[in-house]
PATORPA-573111 format. One record per residue (C-alpha): residue number from 1; x negated, y, z negated. Coordinates in Angstrom, 1 decimal. Last residue first. Example, Ala and Ser with C-alpha at 12.3 -4.5 7.8 and 13.67 -1.06 7.14 Angstrom:
(2,(-13.7,-1.1,-7.1))
(1,(-12.3,-4.5,-7.8))
//
This chain:
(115,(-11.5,12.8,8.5))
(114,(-15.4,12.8,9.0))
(113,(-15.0,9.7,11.7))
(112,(-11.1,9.5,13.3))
(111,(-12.4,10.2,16.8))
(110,(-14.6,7.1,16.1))
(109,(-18.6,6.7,17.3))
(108,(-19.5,9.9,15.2))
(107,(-21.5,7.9,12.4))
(106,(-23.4,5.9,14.8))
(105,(-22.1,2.1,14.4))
(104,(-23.0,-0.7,11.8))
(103,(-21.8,-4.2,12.4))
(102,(-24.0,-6.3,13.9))
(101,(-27.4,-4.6,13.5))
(100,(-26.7,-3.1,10.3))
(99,(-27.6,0.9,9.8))
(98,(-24.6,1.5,8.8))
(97,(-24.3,-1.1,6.3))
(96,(-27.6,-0.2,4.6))
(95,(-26.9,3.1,4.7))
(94,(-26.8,3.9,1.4))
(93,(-26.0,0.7,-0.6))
(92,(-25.4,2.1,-4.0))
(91,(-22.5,5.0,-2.3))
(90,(-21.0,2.4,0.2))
(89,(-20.6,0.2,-2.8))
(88,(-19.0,3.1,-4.4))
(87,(-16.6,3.7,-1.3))
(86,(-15.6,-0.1,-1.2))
(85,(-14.6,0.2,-4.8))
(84,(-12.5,3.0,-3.8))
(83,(-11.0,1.7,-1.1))
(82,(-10.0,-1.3,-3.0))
(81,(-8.7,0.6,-5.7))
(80,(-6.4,2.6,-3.1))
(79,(-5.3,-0.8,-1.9))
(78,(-3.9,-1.7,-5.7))
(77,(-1.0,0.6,-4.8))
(76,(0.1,-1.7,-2.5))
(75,(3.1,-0.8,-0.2))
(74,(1.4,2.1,0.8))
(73,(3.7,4.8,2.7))
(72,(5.7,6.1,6.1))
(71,(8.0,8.1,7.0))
(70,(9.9,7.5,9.7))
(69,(11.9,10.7,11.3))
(68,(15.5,10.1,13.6))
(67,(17.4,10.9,10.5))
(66,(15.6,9.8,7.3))
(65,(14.3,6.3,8.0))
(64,(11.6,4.7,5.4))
(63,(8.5,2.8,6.0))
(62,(6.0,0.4,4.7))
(61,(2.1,-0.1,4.9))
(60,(-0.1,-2.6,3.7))
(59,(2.2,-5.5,4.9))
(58,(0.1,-7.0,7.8))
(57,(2.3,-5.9,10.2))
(56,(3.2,-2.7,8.8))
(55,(-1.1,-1.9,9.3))
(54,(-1.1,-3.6,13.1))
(53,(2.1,-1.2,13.3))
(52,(0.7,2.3,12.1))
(51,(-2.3,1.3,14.4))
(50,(-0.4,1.1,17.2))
(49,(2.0,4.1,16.7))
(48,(-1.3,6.3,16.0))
(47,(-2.6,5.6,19.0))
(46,(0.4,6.2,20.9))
(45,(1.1,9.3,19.6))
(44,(-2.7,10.4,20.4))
(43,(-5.0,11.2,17.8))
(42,(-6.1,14.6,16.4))
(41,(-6.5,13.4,13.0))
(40,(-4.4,15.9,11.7))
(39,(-2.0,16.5,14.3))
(38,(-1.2,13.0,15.2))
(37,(-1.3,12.0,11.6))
(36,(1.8,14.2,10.8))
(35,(3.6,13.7,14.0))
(34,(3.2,9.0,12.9))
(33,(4.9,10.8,9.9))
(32,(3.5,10.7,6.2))
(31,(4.2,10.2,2.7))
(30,(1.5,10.6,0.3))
(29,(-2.2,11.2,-0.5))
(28,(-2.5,7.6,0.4))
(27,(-0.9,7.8,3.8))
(26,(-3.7,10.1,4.7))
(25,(-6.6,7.6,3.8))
(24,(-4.9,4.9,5.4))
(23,(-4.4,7.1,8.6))
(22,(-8.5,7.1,8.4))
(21,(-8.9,3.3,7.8))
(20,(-6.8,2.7,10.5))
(19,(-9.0,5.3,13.1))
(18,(-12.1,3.8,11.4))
(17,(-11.0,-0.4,12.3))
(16,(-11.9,-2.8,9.7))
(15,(-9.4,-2.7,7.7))
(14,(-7.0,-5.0,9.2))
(13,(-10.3,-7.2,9.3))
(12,(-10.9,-6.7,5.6))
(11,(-7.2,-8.6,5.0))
(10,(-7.3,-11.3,7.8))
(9,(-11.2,-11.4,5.9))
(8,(-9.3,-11.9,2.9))
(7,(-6.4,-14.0,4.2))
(6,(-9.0,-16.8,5.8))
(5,(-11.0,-16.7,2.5))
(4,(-8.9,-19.7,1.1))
(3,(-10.6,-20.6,-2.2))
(2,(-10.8,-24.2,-2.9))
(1,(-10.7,-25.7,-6.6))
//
């Protein structure tokens, strides 16, 4: 049997990003608009359009059209498990990962850090 591990790390690489993993965390408590996250994370418009669309692109996100407004949700309910799970390894692990020479990066590096 051969596992393809090329859509998982397609999948952990989407993810990979603090400002995405920040709007994920807002569109999980509900609906939002690309306004919304602007003024909550503090972002630019076009920040928050380009990540919005890396995260539509790869199906995690969806959106709806009321008027001129998108709003915009999970697709995957099962993402919010994922989060989770990665939050409780985060949790046993310390700061093991942050503290890792090729991926780890000062907790303030993102604008989107603490949200």
């Amino acid at each position: 049997m051969t596992i393809v591990l090329a859509p998982a790390a397609a999948l952990f690489r989407s993810l990979g990003d603090p400002t995405r993993l920040a709007i994920l965390r807002r569109v999980a408590s509900g609906e939002v608009r690309v306004v919304d996250v602007t003024g909550e994370l503090g972002l630019a418009q076009s920040t928050v359009s380009k990540h919005l669309a890396c995260l539509r692109d790869c199906g995690l996100i969806d959106y709806r059209v009321v008027g001129r407004q998108s709003f915009y949700s999970l697709t995957r309910p099962e993402l919010l498990d994922l989060l989770r799970s990665a939050e409780q390894v985060l949790a046993a692990t310390g700061a093991a990962v942050a503290l890792c020479p090729t991926y780890g990066t000062p907790a303030d590096a993102s604008p989107a850090s603490g949200a």
